[in-house]
C-alpha positions, -999 to 999 in steps of 0.1 A, spaced: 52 -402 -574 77 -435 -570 83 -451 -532 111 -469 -521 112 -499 -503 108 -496 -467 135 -497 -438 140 -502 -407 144 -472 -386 146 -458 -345 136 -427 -328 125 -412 -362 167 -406 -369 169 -400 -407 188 -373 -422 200 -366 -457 243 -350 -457 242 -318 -468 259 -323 -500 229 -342 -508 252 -380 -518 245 -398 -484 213 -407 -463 224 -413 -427 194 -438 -404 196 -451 -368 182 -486 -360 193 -482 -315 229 -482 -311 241 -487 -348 244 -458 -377 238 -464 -409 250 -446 -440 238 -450 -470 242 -438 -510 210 -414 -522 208 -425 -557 213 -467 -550 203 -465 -511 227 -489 -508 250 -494 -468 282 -472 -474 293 -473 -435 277 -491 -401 290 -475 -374 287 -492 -342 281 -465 -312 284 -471 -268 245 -466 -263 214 -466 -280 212 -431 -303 193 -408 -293 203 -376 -320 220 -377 -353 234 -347 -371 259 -340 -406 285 -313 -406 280 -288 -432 304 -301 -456 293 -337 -447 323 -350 -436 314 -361 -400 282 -372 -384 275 -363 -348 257 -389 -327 248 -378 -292 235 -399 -267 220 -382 -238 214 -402 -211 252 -412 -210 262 -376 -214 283 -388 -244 286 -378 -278 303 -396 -304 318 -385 -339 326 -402 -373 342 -397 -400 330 -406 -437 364 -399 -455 384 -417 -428 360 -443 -410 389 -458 -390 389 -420 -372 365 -414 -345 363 -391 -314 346 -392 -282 327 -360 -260 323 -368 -225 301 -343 -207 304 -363 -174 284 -349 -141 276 -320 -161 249 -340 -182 236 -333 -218 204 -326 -234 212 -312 -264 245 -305 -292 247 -297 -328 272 -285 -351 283 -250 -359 285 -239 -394 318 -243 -396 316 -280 -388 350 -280 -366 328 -274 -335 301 -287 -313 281 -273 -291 269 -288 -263 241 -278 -236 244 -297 -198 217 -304 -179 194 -277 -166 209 -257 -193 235 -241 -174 253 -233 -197 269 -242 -235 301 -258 -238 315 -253 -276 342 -283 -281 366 -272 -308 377 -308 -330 403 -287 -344 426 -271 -315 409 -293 -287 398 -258 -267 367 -252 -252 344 -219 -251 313 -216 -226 285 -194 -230 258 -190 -199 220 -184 -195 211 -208 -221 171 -207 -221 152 -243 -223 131 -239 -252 120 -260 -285 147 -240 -307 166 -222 -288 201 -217 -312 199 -208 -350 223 -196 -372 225 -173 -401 230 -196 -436 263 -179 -442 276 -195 -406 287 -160 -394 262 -156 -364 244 -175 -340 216 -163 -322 209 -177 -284 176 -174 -264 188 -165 -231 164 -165 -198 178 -142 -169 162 -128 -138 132 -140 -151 131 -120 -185 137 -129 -220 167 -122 -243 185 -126 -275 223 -131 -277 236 -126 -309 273 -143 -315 301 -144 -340 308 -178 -351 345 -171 -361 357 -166 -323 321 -169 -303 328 -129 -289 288 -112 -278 278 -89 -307 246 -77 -294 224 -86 -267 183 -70 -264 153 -80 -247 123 -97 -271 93 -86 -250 80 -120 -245 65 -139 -220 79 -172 -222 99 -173 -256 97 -206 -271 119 -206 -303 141 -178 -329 147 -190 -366 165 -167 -386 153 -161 -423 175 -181 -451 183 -146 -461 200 -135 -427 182 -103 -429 151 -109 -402 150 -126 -369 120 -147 -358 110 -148 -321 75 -167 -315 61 -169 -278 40 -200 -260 11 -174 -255 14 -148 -282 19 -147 -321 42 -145 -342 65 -115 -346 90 -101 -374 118 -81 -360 140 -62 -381 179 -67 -383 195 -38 -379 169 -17 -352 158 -52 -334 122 -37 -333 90 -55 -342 83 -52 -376 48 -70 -375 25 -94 -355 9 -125 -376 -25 -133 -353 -42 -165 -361 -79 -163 -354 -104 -195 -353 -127 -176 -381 -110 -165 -414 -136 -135 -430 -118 -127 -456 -123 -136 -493 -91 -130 -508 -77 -156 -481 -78 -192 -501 -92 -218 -475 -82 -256 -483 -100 -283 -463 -93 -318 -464 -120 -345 -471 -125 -380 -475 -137 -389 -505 -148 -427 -516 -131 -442 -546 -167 -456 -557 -175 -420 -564 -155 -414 -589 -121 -409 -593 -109 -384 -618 -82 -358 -611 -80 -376 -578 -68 -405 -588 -34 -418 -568 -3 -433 -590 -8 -470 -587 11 -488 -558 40 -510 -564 38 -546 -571 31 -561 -533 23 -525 -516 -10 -542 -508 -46 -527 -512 -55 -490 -507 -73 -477 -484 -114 -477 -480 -114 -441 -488 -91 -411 -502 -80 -383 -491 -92 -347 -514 -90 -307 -508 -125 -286 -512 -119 -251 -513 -139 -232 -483 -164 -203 -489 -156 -174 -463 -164 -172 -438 -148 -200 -420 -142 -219 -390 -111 -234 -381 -118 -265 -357 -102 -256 -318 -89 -269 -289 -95 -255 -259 -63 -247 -236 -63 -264 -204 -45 -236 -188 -46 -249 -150 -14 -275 -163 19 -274 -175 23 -269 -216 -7 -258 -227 -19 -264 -259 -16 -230 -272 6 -207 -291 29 -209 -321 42 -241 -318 56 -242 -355 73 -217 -381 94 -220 -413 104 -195 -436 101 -207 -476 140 -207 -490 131 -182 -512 119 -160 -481 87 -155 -500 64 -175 -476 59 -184 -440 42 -214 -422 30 -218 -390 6 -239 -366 -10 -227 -339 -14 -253 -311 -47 -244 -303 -58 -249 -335 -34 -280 -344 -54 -289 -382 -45 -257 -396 -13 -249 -415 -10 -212 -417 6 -193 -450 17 -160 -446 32 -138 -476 65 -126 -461 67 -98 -491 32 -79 -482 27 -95 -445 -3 -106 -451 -21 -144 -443 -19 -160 -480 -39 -194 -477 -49 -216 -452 -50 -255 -455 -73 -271 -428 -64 -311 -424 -88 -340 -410 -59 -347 -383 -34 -329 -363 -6 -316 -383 27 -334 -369 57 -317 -392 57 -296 -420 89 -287 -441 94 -264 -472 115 -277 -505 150 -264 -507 145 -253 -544 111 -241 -545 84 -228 -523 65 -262 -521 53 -272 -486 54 -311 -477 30 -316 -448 21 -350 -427 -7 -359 -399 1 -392 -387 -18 -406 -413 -4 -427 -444 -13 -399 -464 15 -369 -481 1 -336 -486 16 -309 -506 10 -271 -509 24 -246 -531 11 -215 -544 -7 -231 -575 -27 -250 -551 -25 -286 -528 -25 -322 -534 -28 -356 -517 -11 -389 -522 -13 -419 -504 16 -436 -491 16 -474 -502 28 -497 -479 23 -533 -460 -6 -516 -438 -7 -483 -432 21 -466 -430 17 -437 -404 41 -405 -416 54 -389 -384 79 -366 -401 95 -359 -431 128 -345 -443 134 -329 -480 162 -337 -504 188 -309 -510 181 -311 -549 141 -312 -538 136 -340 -559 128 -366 -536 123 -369 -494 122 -390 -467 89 -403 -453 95 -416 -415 72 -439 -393 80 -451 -360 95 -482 -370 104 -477 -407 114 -450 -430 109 -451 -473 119 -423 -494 96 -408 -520 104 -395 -552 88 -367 -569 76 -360 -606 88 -332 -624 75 -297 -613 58 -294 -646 34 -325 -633 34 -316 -601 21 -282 -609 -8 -295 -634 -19 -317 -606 -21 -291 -582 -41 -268 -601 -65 -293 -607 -70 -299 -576 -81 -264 -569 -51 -244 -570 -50 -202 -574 -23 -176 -583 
């Protein structure tokens, strides 16, 4: 793997267009655009308040930036940067807007989430839809833009509105038989819905009855031996390097660290490391608290919050648990590739880890000190991605898969 140099970088706001051509990067009030391939400044835009949420249309033509505790939302244009336009929710508040798939409308929730207000840039008009529920991921929409799906919260019961995009009419509208819903993603397909609960598991519903299909449990002890079980370990250069060994670092990265970073695959049966809940305060630690679907639909990831090391891989095709890759530190984001069912996963650490079905692998991030990877966002083409600390953000580029693939498989991988 090849790093970039480093940038500066707020509020962990990096995000690549759509089309894949542009890398958009917030340092407080200003927005910065730049080229993929020479990372060089294309626009600085120059916003009323520090930024607090950036976000591309799909056709990456404008860029969103919202700033929430002014109630304002500004937009830009990329093909005309003289145009601009300005959303004032006033005494209504905002804590949240995105784009809809069209990319001619925003969507905007107030404070208290009493409602959605969906700002046409087109006509000018404004829709409203109620009983938005406060929740991690509350909107998604299907990847052909013709739905939306809406976690509602009324007379203390959850619900699922779904919505057509074209004109924002109700389609349908059921119950999801949770407790406290936390978040819906819809498949890249469009065919299933997923619900996941702050005290439950996950569930699969299907798309045309709106029935549970399945529940994924996640227990602390994993018994059985068709299950692959990855755990990270530290490993001392001293020792021996071999198939371990990291790419060198660029000239004036600076030294690597005392010890590196390996996967030993687990006999069954196993113990996953826990956390237990303090239930008597608000937000336990517990529940799904992560889940992404593979683009190919093949796979599913999850974390459960109780047991925050533990990545979770599901096989969407048999519904059964496929691996599981137990890390030294909390997992903080994980994200599939766009092209491929490769799964980039960071801890706070200075450390990338990759899984994919042929197996996992770990590369050290070089870097002036350490340089602590809080999140991470993929390249359309899946070529590359950005690595993000608190302060700074570098992108890394991949080798080909043919590489990437030998190096997983010696490091333990399985078909």
């Amino acid at each position: 793997m090849n790093f970039s140099e480093v940038f500066k970088l707020s509020s962990l706001l990096c995000k690549f267009s759509p089309d894949g051509k542009y890398l958009a990067s917030c340092v407080q009030y200003r927005l910065v655009v730049r080229d993929v391939n020479t990372l060089q400044i294309l626009q600085l835009y120059t916003c009323l308040d520090q930024i607090q949420h950036i976000e591309w249309s799909a056709d990456s033509l404008f860029i969103l930036c919202a700033m929430y505790k002014r109630g304002l939302v500004q937009v830009w244009s990329l093909e005309q940067p003289e145009w601009h336009c300005k959303i004032d929710e006033g005494s209504a508040g905002l804590v949240a807007s995105c784009w809809s798939p069209d990319g001619r409308h925003i969507l905007n929730t107030t404070e208290f989430h009493l409602r959605i207000t969906v700002w046409s840039l087109c006509t000018k008009s404004v829709s409203y839809i109620k009983y938005p529920k406060a929740c991690l991921q509350g909107i998604t929409f299907t990847r052909d833009g013709r739905y939306m799906a809406l976690a509602e919260r009324r007379d203390c019961k959850d619900y699922v509105s779904i919505f057509v995009c074209s004109d924002w009419q109700l389609l349908r509208h059921f119950d999801t038989d949770t407790q406290d819903l936390t978040g819906i993603e819809w498949a890249p397909n469009g065919c299933v819905l997923a619900v996941w609960d702050t005290c439950l598991e996950v569930r699969i519903l299907n798309h045309v009855t709106w029935k549970m299909i399945t529940e994924f449990g996640h227990p602390a002890a994993i018994n059985d031996p068709k299950i692959v079980v990855y755990k990270e370990a530290e490993k001392s250069p001293q020792l021996g390097l071999g198939c371990l060994s990291f790419p060198p670092p660029r000239a004036g990265a600076g030294p690597l660290p005392s010890s590196e970073s390996k996967y030993e695959i687990a006999s069954v049966p196993v113990s996953l490391q826990t956390l237990k809940p303090v239930t008597d305060r608000a937000n336990p630690k517990i529940g799904i608290g992560m889940l992404a679907f593979s683009p190919d639909s093949y796979f599913l990831a999850t974390r459960n919050d109780n047991i925050p090391n533990a990545v979770w891989v599901w096989d969407i095709q048999k519904l059964r648990l496929f691996a599981v890759l137990e890390q030294l530190s909390p997992v903080r984001a994980f994200q599939w590739d766009p092209q491929q069912p490769r799964l980039a996963i960071c801890t706070g650490g200075s450390r990338l880890y990759l899984w994919s079905p042929a197996g996992c692998m770990s590369v050290q991030v070089p870097g002036e000190g350490d340089f602590a990877v809080l999140s991470l966002c993929w390249h359309l083409s899946g070529d590359s991605m950005a690595l993000l600390s608190k302060d700074h953000f570098c992108l890394c580029f991949l080798e080909t898969e043919a590489v990437v693939g030998t190096a997983c498989r010696q490091l333990g991988g399985h078909t």
